[in-house]
N, C-alpha and C positions, 0 to 999 in steps of 0.2 A: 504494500500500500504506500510506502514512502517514495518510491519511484513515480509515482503520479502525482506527488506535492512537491509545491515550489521551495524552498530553501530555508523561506522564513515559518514556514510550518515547524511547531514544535512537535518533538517527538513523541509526548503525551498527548499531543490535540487530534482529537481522532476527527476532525471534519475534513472534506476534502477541499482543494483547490474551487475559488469563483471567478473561473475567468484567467486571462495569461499574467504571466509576472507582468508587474508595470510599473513599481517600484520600490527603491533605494528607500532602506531604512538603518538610520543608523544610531547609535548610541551616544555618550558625553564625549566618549573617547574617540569618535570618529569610526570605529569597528561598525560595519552596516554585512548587511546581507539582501539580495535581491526578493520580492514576491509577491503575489494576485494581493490585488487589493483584499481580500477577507482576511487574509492571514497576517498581512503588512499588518492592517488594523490589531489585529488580534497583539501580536508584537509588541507594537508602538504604545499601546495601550498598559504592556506588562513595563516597561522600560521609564525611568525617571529621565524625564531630561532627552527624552529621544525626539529627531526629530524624522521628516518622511521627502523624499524628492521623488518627481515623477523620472519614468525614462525615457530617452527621447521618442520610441516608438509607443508609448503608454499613449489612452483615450484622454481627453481633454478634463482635466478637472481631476484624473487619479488620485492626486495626493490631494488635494483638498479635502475629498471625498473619505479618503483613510484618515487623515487627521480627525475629521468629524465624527467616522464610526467610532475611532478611539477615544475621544470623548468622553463615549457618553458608555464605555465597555468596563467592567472591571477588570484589574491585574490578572493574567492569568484565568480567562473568562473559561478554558477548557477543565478548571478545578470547580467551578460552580455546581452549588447539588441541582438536581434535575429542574427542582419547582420553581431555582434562582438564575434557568441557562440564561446568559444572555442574549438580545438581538441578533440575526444576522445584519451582514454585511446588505444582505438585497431589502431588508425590511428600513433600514437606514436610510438608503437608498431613496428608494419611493419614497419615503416621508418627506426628504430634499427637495421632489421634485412638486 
């Protein structure tokens, strides 16, 4: 199953990929990793101080889009008990729009 997730997918988070990698996310310390916006979000969201950059072939608005999901995610949203999962990335989404 790991073969079919982007990079920044943690090894505990059993969701899959939404969508191609699209962006750079990266840490205090500059250490980043590539991936779909779900999982960026999901990341960025566990990370103090992180920030998110699109990639040049990423859809318009990627990283905004992951900053926002991450928002509103908690740290390590794939530890959540069942009744507390958090939002997707697509429900996020739609609500922007």
């Amino acid at each position: 199953m790991t073969d079919l997730r982007c990079p920044a997918a943690h090894p505990e988070d059993p969701t899959l990929c939404q969508g191609p990698v699209a962006v750079t996310v990266l840490d205090v310390r500059n250490a980043g990793t590539n991936g779909c916006e779900h999982h960026g979000a999901r990341l960025l969201a566990s990370l103090a101080g992180g920030r998110v950059y699109a990639l040049p072939d990423a859809l318009e608005g990627a990283a905004i889009r992951v900053f926002t999901a991450a928002g509103v995610l908690r740290p390590f949203p794939w530890r959540a008990h069942p009744q507390e999962a958090a939002p997707s990335l697509a429900h996020i989404v739609d609500d922007l729009h």
